[in-house]
C-alpha positions in Angstrom: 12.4 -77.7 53.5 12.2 -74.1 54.0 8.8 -73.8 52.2 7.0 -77.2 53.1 4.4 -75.3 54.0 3.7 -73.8 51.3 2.5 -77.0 50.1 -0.6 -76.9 51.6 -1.8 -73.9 52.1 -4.3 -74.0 54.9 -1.3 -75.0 57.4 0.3 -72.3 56.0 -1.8 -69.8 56.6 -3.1 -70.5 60.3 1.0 -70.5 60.7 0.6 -67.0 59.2 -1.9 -65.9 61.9 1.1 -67.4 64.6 3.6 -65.1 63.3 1.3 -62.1 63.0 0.8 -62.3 66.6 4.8 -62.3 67.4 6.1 -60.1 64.5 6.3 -56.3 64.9 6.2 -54.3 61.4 9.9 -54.2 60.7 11.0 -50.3 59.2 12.2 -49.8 56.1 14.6 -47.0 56.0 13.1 -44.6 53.8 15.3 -43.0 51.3 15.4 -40.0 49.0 13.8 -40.7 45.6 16.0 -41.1 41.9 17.3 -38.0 40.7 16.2 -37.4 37.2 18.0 -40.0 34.8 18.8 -41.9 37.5 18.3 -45.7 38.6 18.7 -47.4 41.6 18.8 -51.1 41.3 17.9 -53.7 44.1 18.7 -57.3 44.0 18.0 -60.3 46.3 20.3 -63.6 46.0 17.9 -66.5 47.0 20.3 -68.6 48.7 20.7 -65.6 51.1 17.4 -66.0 52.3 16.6 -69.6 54.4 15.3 -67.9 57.5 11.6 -69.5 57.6 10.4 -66.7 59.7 11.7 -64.4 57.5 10.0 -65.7 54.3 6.5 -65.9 56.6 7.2 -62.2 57.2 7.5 -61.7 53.6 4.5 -63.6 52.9 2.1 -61.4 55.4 3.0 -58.4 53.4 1.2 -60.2 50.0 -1.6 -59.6 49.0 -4.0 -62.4 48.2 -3.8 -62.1 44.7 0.0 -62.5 45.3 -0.2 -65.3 48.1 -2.3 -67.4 45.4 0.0 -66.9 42.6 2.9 -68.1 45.2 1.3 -71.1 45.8 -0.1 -71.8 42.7 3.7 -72.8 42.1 5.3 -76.2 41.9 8.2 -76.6 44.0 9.8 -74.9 46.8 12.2 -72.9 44.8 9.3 -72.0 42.6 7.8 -70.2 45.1 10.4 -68.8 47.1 11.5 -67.2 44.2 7.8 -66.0 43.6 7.4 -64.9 47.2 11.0 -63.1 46.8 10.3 -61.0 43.5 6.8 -59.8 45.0 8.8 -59.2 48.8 11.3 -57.3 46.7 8.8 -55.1 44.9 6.6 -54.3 47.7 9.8 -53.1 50.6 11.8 -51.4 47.5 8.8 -49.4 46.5 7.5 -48.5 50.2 11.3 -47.0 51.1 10.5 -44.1 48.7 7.1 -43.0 50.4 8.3 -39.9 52.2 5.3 -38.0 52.1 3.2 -40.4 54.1 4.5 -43.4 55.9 3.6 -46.9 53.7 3.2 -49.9 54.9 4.4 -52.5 51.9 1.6 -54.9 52.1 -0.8 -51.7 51.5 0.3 -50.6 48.3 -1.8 -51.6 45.3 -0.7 -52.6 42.0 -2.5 -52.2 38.4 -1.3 -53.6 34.7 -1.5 -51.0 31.7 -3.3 -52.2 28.9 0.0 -54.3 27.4 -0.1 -56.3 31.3 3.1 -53.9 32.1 2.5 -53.9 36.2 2.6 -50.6 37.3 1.8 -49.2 41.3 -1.9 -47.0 41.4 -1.0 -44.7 43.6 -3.6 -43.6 46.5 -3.1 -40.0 47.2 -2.9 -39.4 51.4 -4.5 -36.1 52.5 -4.1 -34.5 48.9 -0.3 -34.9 48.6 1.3 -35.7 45.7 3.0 -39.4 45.7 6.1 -39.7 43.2 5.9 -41.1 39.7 7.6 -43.9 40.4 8.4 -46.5 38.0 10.0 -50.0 38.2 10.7 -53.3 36.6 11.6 -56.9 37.8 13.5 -59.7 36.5 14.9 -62.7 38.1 17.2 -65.9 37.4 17.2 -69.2 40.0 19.8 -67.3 41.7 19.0 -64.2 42.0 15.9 -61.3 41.8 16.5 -57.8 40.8 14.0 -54.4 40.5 14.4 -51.2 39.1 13.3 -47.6 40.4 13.0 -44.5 38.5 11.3 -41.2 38.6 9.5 -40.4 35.6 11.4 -42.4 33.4 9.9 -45.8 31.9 12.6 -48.2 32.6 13.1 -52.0 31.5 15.3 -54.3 33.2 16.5 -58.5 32.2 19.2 -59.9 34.5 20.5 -63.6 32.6 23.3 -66.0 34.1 26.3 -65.6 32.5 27.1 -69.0 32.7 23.3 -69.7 30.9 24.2 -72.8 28.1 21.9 -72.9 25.3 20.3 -76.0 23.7 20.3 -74.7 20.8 23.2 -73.9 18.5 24.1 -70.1 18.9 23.2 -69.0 15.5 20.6 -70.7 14.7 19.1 -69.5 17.5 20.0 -66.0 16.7 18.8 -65.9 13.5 14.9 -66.9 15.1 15.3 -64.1 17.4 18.2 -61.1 15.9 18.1 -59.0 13.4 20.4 -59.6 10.5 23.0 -57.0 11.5 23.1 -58.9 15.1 23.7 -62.2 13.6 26.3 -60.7 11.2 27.9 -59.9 14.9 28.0 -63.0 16.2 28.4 -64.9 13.0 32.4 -63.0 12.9 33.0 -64.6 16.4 35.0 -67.5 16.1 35.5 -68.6 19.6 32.3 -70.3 20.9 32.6 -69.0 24.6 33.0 -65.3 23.3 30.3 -65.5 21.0 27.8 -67.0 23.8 28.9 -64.4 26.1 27.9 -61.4 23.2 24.8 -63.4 23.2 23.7 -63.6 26.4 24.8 -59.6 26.5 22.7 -58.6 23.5 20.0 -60.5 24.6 19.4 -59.0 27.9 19.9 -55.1 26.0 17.0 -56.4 23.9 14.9 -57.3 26.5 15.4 -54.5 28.9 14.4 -52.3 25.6 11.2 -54.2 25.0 10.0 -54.6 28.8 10.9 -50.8 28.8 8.5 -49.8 25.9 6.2 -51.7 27.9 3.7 -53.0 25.5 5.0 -57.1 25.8 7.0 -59.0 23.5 4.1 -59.5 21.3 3.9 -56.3 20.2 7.9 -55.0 20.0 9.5 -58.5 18.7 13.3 -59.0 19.1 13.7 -59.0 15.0 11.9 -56.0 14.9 14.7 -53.6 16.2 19.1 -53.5 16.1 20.9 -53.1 19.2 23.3 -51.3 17.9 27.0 -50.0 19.6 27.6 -46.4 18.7 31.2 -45.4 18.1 32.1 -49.0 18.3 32.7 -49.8 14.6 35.3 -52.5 15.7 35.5 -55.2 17.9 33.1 -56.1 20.5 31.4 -55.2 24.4 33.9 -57.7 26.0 36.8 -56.1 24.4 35.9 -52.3 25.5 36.1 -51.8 29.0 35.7 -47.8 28.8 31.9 -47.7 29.6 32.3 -44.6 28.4 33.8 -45.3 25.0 30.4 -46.2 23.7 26.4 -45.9 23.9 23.7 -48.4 23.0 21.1 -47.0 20.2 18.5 -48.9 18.8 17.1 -49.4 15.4 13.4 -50.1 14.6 12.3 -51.6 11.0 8.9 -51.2 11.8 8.6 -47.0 13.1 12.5 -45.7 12.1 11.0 -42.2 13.2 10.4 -43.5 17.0 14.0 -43.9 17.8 15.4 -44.3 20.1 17.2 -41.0 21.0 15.5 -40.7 23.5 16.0 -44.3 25.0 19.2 -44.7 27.5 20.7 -48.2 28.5 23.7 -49.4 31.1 25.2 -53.2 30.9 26.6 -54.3 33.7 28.2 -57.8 35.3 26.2 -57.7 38.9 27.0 -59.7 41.6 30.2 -61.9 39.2 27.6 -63.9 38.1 25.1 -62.1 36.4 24.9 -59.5 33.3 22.2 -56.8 34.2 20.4 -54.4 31.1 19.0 -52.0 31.7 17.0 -49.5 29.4 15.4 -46.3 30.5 13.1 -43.4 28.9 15.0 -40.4 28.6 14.1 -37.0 30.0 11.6 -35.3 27.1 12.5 -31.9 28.4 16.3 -32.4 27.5 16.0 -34.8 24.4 18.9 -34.9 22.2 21.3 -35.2 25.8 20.0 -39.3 25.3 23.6 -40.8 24.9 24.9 -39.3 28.3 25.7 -41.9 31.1 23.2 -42.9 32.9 23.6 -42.8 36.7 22.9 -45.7 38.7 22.8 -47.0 42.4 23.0 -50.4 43.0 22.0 -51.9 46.3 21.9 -55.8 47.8 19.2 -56.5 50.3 17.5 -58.6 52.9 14.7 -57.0 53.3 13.8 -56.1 57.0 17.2 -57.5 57.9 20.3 -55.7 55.9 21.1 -52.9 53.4 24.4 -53.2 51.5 25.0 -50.4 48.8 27.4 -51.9 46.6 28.1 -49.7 44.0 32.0 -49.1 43.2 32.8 -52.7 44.2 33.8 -55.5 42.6 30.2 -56.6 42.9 29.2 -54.1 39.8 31.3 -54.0 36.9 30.2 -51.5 34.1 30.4 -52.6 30.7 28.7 -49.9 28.9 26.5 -46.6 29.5 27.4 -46.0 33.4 29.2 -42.7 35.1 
């Protein structure tokens, strides 16, 4: 197995100190930063990745924080996808450092007072690093962040192929509110009214991890996903992204809307649907329910780039240029 050694973890890392002495610091090629209301999403697909080298690279470039919480896992997928997520993080933020060259294993990390993680920036020679923000979610098969610039941004990727236990409904009415539920509820086909599900579901999580105070404090029943302008029919039958925006209703502060909260649906990679939800610009509030712009890359990181945005691999369902 790729990650045997991750099972015992003094092997592991005096196999560590082998590859230190062999591996060069790969480059990352830096690139230019989000343009204002813009996104660029990065996503890893697991099975990609089974050089053993590669996932020792990944694994000097942890910090030991990190390295524990990777081998605290059980199972080798567990941790690959552990190792992956933080790999992702660290080489996707470190491309955007243009001021000062950054290695990925030196940036540090913080959590705000909800446990959102967040980077803590150390200024170089007095220049000023970019407010960059980001967000990570992950299935078994595959591992996505999100980059923006001043914007707080949520992201939730979910199989589209995920089956439920439970029955749909019932599991909806724990979670939705009322008006989602009446949604679903006028779905008669079972596969069309798992697939709204598993759509809604991601919008509602993107929303919350965006707000970035945890699930705790911004419950799913607590807010609506609604779709503006569509008063008939539902996402999978609208394939003009542009025909519609997502808004959101609060119950519990209906003044804090969610004007100024933007949000793209997407299938990513033909086997994934992709929310995301970002904080719109302050200075132009009111311009909330324009497209939002989005870049969408598939990485190795330290081995390949692939920018895959116009392809087949991302399908916009709702919210995207």
């Amino acid at each position: 197995m790729l990650l045997l050694l991750l099972r015992h973890r003094l092997n592991f890392m005096m196999n560590i100190r082998c590859f230190q002495r062999s591996f060069s610091a790969a480059s990352l090629a830096p690139l230019q930063l989000p343009s204002p209301m813009e996104t660029h999403l990065w996503y890893i697909l697991p099975n990609e990745v089974k050089n053993a080298s590669l996932l020792n690279q990944y694994l000097e470039i942890l910090s030991p924080c990190e390295k524990e919480n990777v081998f605290r896992m059980r199972g080798d997928q567990l941790q690959r996808r552990a190792l992956l997520a933080r790999a992702l993080v660290r080489t996707t933020i470190a491309r955007y450092q243009t001021n000062s060259q950054v290695e990925p294993r030196s940036l540090k990390f913080k959590k705000n007072i909800y446990g959102k993680p967040e980077v803590e920036w150390q200024d170089v020679d007095g220049s000023h690093l970019p407010p960059l923000h980001f967000n990570i979610s992950h299935t078994s098969s595959i591992i996505a962040c999100g980059v923006t610039v001043n914007s707080a941004i949520g992201i939730d990727v979910e199989e589209k192929q995920r089956k439920l236990k439970n029955n749909i409904l019932a599991f909806a009415r724990r979670y939705f509110s009322p008006y989602e539920v009446g949604l679903l509820t006028a779905i008669s086909d079972p596969e069309f009214q798992r697939q709204e599900f598993i759509k809604l579901w991601t919008l509602k999580e993107a929303y919350v991890k965006a707000l970035g105070r945890g699930f705790s404090a911004a419950p799913f029943k607590t807010f609506t996903i609604r779709f503006r302008t569509a008063t008939q029919g539902h996402l999978s039958e609208r394939r003009d992204s542009k025909a519609f925006d997502v808004v959101v209703d609060s119950f519990d502060d209906p003044k804090n809307l969610t004007s100024n909260w933007q949000f793209a649906l997407l299938e990513l990679a033909g086997s994934h649907y992709a929310a995301i939800c970002i904080e719109g610009d302050r200075t132009t509030e009111g311009n909330g329910t324009r497209p939002m712009k989005l870049t969408v890359r598939r990485t190795i990181p330290f081995v390949e780039d692939e920018c895959v945005s116009g392809t087949d691999a991302v399908v916009a369902i709702v919210g995207l240029t």
